[in-house]
Backbone as a chain_set.jsonl record, in Angstrom:
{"seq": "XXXXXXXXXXXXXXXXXXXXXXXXXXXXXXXXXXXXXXXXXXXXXXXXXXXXXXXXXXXXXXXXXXXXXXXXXXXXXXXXXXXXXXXXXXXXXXXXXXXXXXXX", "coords": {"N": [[0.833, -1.187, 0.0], [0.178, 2.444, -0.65], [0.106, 5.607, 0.234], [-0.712, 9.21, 0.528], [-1.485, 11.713, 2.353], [-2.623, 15.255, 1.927], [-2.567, 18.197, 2.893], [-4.638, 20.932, 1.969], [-5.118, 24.602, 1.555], [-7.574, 26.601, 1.087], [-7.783, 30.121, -0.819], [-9.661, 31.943, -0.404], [-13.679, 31.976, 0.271], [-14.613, 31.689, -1.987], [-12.943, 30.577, -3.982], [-12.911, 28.663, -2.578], [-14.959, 26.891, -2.876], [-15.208, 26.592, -5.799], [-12.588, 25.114, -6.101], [-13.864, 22.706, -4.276], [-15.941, 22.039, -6.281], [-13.916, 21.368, -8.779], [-12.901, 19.033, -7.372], [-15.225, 17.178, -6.304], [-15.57, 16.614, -9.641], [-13.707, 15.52, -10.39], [-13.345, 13.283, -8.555], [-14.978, 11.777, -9.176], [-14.118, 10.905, -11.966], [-12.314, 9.314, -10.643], [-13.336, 7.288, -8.769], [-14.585, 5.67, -11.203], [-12.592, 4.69, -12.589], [-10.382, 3.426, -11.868], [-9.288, 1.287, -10.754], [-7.126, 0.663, -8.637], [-7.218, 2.508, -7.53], [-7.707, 2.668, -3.579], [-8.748, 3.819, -1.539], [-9.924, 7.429, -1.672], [-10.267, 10.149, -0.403], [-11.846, 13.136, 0.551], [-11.808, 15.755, 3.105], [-13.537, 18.507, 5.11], [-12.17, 21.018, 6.962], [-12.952, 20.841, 10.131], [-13.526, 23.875, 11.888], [-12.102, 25.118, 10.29], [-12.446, 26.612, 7.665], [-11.283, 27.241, 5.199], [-9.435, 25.042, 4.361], [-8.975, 21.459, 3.167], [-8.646, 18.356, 3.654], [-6.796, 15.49, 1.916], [-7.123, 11.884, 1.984], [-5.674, 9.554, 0.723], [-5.215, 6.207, -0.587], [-3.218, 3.771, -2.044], [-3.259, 0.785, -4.282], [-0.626, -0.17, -4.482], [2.816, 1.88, -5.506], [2.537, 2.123, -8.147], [-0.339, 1.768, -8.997], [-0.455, 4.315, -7.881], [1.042, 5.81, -9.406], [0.027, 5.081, -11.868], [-2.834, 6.48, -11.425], [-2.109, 9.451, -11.327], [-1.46, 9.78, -13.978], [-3.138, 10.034, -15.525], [-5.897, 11.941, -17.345], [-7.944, 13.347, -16.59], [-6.857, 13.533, -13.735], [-3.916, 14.936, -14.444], [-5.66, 17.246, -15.125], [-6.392, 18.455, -13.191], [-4.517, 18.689, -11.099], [-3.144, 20.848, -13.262], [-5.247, 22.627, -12.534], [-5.632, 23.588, -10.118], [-3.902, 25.378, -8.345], [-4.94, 28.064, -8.69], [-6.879, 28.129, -7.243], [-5.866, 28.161, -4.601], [-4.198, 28.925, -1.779], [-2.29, 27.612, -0.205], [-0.448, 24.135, 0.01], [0.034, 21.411, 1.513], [1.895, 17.865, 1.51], [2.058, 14.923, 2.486], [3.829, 11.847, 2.432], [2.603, 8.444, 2.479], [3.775, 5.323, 4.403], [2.115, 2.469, 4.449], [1.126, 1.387, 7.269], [-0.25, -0.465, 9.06], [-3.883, -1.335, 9.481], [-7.628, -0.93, 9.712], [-10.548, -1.509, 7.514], [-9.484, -2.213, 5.182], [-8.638, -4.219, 2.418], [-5.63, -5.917, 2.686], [-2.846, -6.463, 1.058], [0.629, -7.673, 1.755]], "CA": [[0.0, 0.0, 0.0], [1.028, 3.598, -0.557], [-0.904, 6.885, 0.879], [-0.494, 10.63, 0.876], [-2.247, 13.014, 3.127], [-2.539, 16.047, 1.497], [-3.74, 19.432, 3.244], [-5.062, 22.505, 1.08], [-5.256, 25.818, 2.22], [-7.654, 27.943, -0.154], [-7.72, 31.52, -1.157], [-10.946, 32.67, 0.137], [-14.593, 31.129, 0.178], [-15.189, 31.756, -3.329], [-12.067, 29.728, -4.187], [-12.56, 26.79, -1.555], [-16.112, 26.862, -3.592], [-14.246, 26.23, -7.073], [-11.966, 24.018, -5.887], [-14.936, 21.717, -4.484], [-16.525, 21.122, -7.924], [-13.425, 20.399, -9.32], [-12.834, 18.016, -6.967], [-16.516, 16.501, -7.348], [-15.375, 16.252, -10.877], [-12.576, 14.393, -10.392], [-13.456, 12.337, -7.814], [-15.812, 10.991, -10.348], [-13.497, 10.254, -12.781], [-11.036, 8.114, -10.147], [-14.355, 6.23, -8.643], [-15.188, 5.399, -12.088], [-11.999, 4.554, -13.583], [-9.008, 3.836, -10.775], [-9.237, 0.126, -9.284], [-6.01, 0.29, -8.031], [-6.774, 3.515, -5.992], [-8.583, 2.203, -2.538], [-9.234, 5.185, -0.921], [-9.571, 8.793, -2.172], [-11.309, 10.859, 0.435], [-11.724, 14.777, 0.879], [-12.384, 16.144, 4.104], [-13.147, 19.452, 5.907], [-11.574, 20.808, 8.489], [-13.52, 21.743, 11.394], [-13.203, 24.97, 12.002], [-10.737, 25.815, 9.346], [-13.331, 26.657, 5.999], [-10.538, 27.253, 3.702], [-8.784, 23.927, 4.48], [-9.582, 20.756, 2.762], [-7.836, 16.961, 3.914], [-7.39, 14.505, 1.082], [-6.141, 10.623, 2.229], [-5.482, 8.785, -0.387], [-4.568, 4.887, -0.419], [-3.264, 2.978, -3.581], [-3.054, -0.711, -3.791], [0.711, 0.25, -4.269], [3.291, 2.609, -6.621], [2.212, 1.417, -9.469], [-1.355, 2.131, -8.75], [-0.214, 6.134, -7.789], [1.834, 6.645, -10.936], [-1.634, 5.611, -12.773], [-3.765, 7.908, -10.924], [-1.211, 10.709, -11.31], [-0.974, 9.831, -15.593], [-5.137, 10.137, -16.244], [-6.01, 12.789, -18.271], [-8.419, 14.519, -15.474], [-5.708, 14.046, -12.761], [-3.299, 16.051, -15.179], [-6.097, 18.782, -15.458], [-6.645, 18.743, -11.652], [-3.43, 19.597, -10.757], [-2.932, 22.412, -13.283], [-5.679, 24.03, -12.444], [-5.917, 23.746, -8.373], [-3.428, 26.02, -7.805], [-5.368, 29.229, -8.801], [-7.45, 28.695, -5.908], [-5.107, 27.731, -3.513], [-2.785, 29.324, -1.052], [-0.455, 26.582, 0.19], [-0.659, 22.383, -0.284], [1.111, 19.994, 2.462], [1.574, 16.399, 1.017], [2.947, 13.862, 3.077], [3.872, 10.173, 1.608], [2.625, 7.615, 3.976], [3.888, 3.656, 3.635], [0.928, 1.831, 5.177], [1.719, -0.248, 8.215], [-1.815, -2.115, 9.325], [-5.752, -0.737, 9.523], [-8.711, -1.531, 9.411], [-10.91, -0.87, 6.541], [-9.663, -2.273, 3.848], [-8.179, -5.328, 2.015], [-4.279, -5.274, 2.837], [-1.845, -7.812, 0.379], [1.601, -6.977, 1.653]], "C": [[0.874, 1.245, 0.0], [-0.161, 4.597, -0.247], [-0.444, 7.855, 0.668], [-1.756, 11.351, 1.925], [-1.837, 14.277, 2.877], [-3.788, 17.532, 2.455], [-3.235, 20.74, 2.425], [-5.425, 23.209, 1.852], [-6.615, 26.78, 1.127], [-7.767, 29.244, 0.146], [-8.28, 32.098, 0.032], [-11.998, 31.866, 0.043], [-14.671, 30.717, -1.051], [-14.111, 30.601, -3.959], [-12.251, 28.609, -3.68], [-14.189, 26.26, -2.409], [-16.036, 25.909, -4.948], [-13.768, 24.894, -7.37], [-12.834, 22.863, -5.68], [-15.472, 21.379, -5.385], [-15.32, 20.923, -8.557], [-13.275, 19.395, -8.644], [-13.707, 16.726, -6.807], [-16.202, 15.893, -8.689], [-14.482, 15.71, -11.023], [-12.625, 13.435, -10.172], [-14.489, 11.445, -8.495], [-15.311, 9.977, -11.167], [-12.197, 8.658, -12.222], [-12.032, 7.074, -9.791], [-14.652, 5.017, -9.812], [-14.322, 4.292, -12.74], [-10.51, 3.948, -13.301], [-9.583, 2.304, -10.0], [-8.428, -0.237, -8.302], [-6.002, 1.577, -6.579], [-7.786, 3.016, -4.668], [-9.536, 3.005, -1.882], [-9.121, 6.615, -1.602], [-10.781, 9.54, -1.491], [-10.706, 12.141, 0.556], [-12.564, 15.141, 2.357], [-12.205, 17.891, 4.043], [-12.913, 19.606, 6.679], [-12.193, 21.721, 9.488], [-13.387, 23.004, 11.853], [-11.932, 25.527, 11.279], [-11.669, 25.757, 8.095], [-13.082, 26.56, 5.018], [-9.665, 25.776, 3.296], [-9.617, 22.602, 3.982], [-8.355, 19.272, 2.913], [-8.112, 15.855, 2.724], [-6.234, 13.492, 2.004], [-6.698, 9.899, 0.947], [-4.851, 7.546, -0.169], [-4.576, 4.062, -1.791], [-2.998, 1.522, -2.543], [-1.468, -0.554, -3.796], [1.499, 1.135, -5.154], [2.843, 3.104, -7.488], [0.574, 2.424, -9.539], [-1.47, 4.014, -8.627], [0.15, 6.604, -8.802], [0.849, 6.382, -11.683], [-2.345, 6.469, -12.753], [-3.09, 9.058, -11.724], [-1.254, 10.716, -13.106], [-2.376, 10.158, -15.876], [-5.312, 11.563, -16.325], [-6.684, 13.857, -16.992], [-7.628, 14.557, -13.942], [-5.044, 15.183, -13.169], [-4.294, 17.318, -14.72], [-6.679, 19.376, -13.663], [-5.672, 19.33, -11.053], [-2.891, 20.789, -11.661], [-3.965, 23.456, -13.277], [-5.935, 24.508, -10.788], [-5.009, 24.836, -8.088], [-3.718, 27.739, -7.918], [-6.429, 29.368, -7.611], [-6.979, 27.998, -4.458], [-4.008, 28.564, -2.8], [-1.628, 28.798, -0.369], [-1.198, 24.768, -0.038], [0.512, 22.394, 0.414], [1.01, 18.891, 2.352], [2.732, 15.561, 2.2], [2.683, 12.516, 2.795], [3.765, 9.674, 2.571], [3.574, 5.807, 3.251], [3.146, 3.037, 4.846], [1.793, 0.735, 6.379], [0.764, -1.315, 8.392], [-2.906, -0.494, 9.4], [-6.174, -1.326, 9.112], [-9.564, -1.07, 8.152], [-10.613, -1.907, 5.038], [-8.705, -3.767, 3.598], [-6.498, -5.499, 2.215], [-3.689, -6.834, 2.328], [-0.378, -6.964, 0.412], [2.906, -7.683, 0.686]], "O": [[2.009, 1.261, 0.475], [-1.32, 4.281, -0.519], [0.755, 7.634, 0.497], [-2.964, 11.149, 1.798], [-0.803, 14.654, 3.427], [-5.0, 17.717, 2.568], [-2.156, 21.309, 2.265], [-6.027, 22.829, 2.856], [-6.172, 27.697, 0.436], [-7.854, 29.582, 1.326], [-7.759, 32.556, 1.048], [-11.628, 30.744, -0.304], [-14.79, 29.521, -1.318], [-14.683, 29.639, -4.472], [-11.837, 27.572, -4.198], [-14.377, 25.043, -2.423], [-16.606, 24.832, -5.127], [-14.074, 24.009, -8.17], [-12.822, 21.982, -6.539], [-15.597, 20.157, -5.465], [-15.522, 19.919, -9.24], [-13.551, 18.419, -9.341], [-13.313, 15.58, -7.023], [-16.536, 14.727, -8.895], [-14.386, 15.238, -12.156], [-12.249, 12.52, -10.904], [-14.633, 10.288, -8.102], [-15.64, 8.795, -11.266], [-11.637, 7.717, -12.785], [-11.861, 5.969, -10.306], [-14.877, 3.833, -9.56], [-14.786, 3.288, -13.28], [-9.619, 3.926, -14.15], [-10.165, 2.258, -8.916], [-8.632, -1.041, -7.392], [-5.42, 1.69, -5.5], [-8.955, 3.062, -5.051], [-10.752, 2.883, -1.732], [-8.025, 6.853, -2.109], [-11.945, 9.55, -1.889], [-9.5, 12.369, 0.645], [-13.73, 14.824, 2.593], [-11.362, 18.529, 3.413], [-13.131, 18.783, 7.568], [-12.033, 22.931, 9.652], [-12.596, 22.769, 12.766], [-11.02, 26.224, 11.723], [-11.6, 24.699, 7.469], [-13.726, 26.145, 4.055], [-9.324, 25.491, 2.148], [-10.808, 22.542, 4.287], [-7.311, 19.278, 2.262], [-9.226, 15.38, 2.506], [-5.154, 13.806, 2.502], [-7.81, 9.782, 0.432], [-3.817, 7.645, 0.491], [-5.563, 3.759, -2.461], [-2.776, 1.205, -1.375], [-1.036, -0.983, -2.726], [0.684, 1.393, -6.04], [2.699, 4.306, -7.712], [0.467, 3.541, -10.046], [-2.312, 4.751, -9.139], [-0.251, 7.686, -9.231], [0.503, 7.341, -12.372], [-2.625, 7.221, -13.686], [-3.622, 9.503, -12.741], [-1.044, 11.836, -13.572], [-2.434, 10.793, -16.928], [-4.906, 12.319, -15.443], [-6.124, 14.861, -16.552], [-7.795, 15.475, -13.14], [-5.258, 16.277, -12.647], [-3.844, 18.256, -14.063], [-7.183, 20.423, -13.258], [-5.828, 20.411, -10.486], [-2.261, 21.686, -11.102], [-3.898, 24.61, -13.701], [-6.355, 25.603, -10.414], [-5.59, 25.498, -7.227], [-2.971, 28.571, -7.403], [-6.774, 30.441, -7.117], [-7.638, 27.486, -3.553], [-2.953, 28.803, -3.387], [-0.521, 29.246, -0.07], [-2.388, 24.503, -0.208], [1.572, 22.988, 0.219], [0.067, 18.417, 2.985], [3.911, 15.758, 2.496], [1.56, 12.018, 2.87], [4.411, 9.98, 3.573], [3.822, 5.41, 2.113], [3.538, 3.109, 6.011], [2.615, -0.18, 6.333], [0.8, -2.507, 8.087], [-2.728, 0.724, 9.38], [-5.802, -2.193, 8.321], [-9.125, -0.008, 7.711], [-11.403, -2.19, 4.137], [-8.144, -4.311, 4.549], [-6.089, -4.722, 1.352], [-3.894, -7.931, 2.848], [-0.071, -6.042, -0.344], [3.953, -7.059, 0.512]]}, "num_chains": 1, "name": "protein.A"}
């Protein structure tokens, strides 16, 4: 398994607004189209409005460098950063949890 935890900062409302339908529109396209990705969840953050938590879990590498090559990934990352004021990614390497199918 491989993970990131990614936290977004956005602009302003109108931006963290934006950003949510693309991400809707993405998150479409990985549901749809991504067997290798396990998890791909967006959170908010409790009292932070502009902030948005993605965890992400591939079945492994392999599985991330797919995600990352699909045509509406590409257009996700060049356009997120017009309504964004900072991104913090951190690479996880899965140890154990619950949840989900784990082939190490």
């Amino acid at each position: 398994m491989f993970g990131l935890m990614v936290r977004f900062t956005c602009k302003d409302e109108t931006a963290a607004a934006a950003f949510d339908d693309l991400v809707a529109r993405t998150g479409e396209q990985i549901r749809a189209n991504e067997p290798g990705t396990v998890i791909y969840t967006v959170h908010r953050v409790d009292g932070q409005p502009l902030q948005r938590i993605f965890y992400e879990l591939y079945r492994n590498v392999a599985a991330f460098e797919a995600h990352e090559s699909q045509n509406y990934v590409i257009h996700f990352l060049a356009e997120r950063s017009q309504y964004l004021a900072s991104t913090e990614v951190d690479r996880l390497d899965f140890v154990s949890g619950k949840g989900v199918d784990v082939e190490r």
